[in-house]
N, C-alpha and C positions, 0 to 999 in steps of 0.2 A: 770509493763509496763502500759502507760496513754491507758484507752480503748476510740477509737474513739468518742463516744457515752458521753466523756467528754470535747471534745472541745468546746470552743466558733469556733461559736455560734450554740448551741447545737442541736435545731431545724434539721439543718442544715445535721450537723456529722452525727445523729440518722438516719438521709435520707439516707443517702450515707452508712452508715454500711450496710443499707439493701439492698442497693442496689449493693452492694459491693455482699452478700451473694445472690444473685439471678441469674445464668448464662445470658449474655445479648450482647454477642460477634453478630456483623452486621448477619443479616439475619435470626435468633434467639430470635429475642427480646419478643416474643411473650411472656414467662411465666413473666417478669419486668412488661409487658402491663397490662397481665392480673392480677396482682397484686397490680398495679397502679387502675386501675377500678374497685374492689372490692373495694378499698380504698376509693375511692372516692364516691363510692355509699353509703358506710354506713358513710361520712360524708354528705351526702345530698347533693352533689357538682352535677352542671348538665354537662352530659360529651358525647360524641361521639367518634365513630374509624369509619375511615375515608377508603377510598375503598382501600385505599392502607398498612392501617397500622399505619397511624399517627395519634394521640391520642390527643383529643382536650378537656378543663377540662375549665370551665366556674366558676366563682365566685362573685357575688354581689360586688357593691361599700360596704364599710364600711361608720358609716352614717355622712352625711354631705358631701360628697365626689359623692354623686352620679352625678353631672355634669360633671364631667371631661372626659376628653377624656379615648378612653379606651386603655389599654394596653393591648398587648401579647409580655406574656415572654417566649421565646423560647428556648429550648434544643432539643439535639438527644439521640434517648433511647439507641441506641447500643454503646459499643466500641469496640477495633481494638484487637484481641487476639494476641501478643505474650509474647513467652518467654524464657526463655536461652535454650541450649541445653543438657541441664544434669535436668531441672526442668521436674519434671510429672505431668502435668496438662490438663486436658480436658475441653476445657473453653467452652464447651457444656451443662455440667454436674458439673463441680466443683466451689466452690464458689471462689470469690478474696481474698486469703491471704492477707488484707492490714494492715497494724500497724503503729506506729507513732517512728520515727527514729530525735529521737533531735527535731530542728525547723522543719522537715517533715514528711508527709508520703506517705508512698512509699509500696509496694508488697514485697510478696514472690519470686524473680522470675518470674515475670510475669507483663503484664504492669497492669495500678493500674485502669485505668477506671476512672480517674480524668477528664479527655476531653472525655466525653461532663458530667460525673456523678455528678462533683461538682452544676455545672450550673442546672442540673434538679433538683437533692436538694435544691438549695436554690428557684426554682418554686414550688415543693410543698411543702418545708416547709411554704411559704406565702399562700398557698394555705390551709391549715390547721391552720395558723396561726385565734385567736381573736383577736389581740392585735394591729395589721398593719395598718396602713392608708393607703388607695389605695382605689383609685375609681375603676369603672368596669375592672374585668380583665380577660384577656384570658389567657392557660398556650396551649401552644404548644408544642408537643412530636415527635418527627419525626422518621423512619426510618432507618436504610442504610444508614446514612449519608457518613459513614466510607469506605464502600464497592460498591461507585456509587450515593448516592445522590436520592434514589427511594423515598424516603417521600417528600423530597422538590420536585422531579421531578414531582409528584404525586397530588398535593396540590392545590384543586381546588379553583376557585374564588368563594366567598359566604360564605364561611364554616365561615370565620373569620371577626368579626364587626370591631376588633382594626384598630385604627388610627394611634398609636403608634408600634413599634414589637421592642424590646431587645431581641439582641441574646445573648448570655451566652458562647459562645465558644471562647473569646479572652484566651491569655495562660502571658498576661503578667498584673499585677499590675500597675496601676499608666498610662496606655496606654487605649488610648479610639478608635474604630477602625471605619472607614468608609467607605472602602471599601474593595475589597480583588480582589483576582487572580481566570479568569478562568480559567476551563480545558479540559483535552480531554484525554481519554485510545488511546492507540497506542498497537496495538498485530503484531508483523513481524513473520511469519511463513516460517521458512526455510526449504524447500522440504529435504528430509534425504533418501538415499540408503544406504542399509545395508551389509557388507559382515561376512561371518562368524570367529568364533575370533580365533587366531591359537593355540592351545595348548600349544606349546614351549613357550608362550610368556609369562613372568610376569606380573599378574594382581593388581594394584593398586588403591586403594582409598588417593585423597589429598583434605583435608576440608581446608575450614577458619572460623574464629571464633573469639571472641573476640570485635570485633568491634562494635562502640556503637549502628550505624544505627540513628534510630532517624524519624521526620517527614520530609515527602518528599518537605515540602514548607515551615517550620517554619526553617529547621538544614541544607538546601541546600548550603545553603553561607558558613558553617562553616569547609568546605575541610574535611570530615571524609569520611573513607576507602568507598566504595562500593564495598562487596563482591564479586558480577556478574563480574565488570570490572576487579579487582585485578587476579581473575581465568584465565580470557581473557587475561590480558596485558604476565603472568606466559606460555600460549601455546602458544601464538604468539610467543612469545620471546625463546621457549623451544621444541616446539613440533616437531618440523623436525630434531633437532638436536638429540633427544630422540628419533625417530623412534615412537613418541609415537603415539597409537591408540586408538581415545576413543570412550568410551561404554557410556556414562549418565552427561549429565553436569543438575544439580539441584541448583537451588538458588533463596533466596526471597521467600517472604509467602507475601505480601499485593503490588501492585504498587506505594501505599500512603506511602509507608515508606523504608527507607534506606536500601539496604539489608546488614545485620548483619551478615551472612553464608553463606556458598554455598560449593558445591563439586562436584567431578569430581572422576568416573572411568572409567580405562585405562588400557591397555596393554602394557608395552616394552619388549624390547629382553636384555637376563637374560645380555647382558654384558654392558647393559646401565644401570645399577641399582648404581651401585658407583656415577657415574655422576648424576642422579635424586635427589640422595640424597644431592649434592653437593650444586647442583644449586636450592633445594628448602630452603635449608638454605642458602643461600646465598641470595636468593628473600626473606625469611623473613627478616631478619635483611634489608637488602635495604630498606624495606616496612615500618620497624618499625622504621628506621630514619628519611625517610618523614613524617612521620603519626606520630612523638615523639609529638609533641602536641595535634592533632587534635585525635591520635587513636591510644593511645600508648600500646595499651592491643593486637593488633593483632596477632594470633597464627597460622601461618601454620601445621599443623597434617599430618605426609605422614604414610600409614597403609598399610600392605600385603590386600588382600582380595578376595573374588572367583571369577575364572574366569567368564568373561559375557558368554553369549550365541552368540554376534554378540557385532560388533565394524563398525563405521562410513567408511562408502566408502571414499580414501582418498580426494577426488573432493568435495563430500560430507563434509568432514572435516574442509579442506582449505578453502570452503567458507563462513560457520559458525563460523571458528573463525574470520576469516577477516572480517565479518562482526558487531561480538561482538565486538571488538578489537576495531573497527571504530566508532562502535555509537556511539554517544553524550552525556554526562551525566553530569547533575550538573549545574551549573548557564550559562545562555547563553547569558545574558545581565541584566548588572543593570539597574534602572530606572533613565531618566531622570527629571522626572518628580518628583520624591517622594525621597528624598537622603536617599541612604540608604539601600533600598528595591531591591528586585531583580524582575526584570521584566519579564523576559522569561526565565525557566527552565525547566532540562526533568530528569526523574528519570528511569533507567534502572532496573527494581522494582522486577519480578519475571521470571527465567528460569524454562522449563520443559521439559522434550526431552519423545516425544511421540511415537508412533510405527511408521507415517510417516512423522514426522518433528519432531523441534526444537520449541517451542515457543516461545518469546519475550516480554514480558507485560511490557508497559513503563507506564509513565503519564507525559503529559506536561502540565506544566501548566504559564500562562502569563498574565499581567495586559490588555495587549492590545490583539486587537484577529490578528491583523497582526503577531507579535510577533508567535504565535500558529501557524498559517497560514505558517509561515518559517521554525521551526521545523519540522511540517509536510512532507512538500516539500521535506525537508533535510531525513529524513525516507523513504520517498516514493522515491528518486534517487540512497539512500543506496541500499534498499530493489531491485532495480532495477540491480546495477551492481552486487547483488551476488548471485541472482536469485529466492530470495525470491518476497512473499508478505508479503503486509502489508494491516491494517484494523483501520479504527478509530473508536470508539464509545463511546457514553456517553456522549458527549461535555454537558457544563454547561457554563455559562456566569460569568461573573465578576460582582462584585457589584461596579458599577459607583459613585466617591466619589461625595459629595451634600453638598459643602460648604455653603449652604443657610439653613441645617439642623438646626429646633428647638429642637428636641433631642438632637442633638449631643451639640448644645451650651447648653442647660439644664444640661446633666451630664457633661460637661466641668465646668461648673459655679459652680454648685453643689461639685467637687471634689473639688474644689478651695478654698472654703466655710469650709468644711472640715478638709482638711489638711494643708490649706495656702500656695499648693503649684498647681504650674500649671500642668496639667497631658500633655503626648504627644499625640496629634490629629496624627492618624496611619492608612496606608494604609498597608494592609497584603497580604505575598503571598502565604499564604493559601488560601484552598478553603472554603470558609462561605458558607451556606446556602440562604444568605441572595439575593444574586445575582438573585437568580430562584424563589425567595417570590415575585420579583420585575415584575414576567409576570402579574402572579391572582391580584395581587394589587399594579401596578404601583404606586399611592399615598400614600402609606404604609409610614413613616417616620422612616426611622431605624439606629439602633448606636449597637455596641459589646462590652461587657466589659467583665471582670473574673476576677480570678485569677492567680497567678505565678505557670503556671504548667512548669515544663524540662524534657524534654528527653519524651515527646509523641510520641506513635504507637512502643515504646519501652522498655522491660520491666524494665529498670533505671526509666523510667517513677514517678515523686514523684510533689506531690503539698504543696508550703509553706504556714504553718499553720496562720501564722500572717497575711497573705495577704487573706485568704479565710475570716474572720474577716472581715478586709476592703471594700473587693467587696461586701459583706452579708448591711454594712453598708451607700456604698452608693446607693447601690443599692434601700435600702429602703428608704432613703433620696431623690432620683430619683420619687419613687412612689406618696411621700409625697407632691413634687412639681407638679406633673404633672397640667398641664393648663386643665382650664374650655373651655367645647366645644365653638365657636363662636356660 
């Protein structure tokens, strides 16, 4: 088996093995940091942490180069922990099983930490590099990016001299990005009465599984299952006619990402059990016809299991489903602006049912803040007729595209130069970083680039090896060019 640590270009690989082996899931990142700043101190690199956590690493022009404008090349130290549900991992504590699978690689089970790890590899492999031509540079390390955006939200004005910033977090090859989607958390809390469960009744557990999930803003367009919903459309559709009473609805682990699972227990009465089992195989196969392209792996699983202790007040019940049932999820407008791109989406991301509600974690997110502005509305009238609340927080801004950009025509030219072929200028509706860099330093000039990562904030998650090569190269060819200050 090819060991990481043998790719082109190698620099690079060596980064990311170690970084692969060092736990660094969002809010966690601390022992990668402080690993990173050991590093950099016995290279003699001048480096700072920032009040919040974000890691800033200073490096001299190389010579003849000291005029130029300065860059900062920017990454996020954490990534998004998942991974199947038969995998045993503590992404606290255990390192990333990653290995190279043909032209990719890809995890054990687990997502691989390519978005954002590739991207900080190749900053500190230039940042360790003798060989590079680059004038003055910055390397930026952020945060949370994954789990709320605290390092960008955090990031004062001063800390950074750059004129220039490259972000590192695009996921596509041959795509140069200019701007991208705000967002906002949305939590609806559904009040919950409890009564207690009746003995006679048979207690069940019904999972899902199977489904790819994916990123809540890169894989939104591409109609794959959402667990949360699938559970919701199955009680709506089922749950009066089954007498069914439920104890736990659980689903989703991140708001940023698609949920892949989710489950439900419940009670019916023992002469509804023939019928439960009818109609859940009947809703699989239904489910697996729609989904034969986009999610053709979905598994319905129906299991005996122990009685709860209490079960949903039925008022209680009917308004929690009717309201799952009803929210909104998934693309809610393409752009007109950008073809192609999706403008306004909301992701129905994590269920939890607590001792007196229900929780709801969505994320919307939109190119325009109208767009956000609607879905909101749309949440807050839900949340109204079923008697819930709801809460927004977190909001982040969008990064405003800047047709006028000399970076972005730089590495446009530069790819060009290249490969001889023209790369696609992209507006993404993911959330960048770059959006919230634009308070502290409005005249900042910024452009994204990367590699072909698939299946991000999931643990399919894999990055193509050929294409990490090309972004390593022109990335350096970027450096090589950057313009003499006026």
């Amino acid at each position: 088996m090819t060991a990481l640590n043998q790719l082109y270009p190698q620099p690079l690989w060596q980064w990311f093995e170690t970084i692969c082996s060092i736990p660094h899931p969002s809010k966690h990142e601390q022992a990668l940091s402080a690993h990173i700043q050991a590093w950099a101190k016995e290279k003699g690199l001048d480096f700072i942490e920032d009040k919040v956590g974000n890691l800033i690493i200073k490096k001299p022009a190389t010579a003849g180069m000291e005029g130029r404008k300065v860059v900062c090349i920017q990454a996020h130290l954490d990534m998004v922990p998942q991974k199947n549900n038969d995998k045993v991992h503590d992404f606290e504590t255990d390192p990333i099983e990653a290995y190279v699978d043909g032209d990719w690689v890809t995890a054990n089970g687990t997502t691989l930490g390519a978005d954002n790890g590739i991207g900080m590899s190749s900053a500190l492999a230039i940042l360790g590099s003798t060989d590079i031509k680059h004038g003055p540079l910055e390397v930026l390390l952020t945060i949370d990016e994954e789990a709320g955006m605290t390092g960008a939200f955090g990031l004062e004005a001063g800390v950074l001299e750059a004129d220039i910033l490259i972000n590192t977090d695009s996921e596509q090859e041959g795509e140069i990005y200019m701007g991208c989607a705000g967002g906002v958390d949305a939590e609806i809390t559904v009040p919950m009465a409890w009564e207690a469960a009746e003995p006679s009744q048979k207690p069940y557990k019904l999972a899902i599984s199977g489904l790819k999930g994916g990123h809540s803003g890169v894989n939104i367009h591409m109609g794959r299952g959402n667990a949360n919903k699938l559970l919701a459309r199955f009680l709506a559709g089922h749950a009066e006619e089954l007498a069914l009473e439920l104890a736990n609805f659980t689903g989703g682990s991140l708001r940023n990402a698609i949920p892949r699972e989710a489950e439900i227990t419940f009670t019916i009465p023992e002469e509804k059990v023939a019928r439960l089992q009818e109609l859940t195989a009947f809703f699989q196969e239904l489910v697996r016809a729609e989904l034969a392209i986009a999610d053709p792996d979905f598994t319905f699983t129906l299991s005996e299991t122990e009685t709860p202790k209490q079960v949903m007040a039925e008022e209680s019940q009917d308004d929690f489903i009717a309201l799952l049932n009803t929210c909104p999820n998934g693309v809610e407008r393409m752009s007109d602006d950008v073809a192609g791109v999706v403008e306004t989406s909301l992701n129905v991301g994590v269920i939890s049912t607590e001792t007196e509600h229900v929780s709801i974690l969505c994320l919307i997110r939109s190119l325009i803040d109208s767009g956000r502005s609607q879905v909101e509305g749309n949440l807050t009238s839900l949340a109204q007729l079923a008697g819930a609340e709801v809460e927004f927080s977190g909001a982040y801004p969008g990064w405003k595209p800047d047709n006028s950009s000399e970076v972005m025509a730089l590495v446009n030219e530069t790819y060009h130069d290249i490969y001889k072929k023209e790369p696609d200028i992209m507006v993404i509706h993911a959330g960048l970083e770059c959006g919230l860099f634009k308070k502290p330093y409005p005249d900042m000039d910024m452009v994204s680039i990367g590699p072909t990562i698939r299946y991000p904030h999931g643990p399919d998650e894999k990055v193509l090896i050929e294409t990490v090569g090309q972004y390593w190269e022109l990335l350096l060819a970027v450096l090589e060019r950057i313009p003499t200050k006026a």
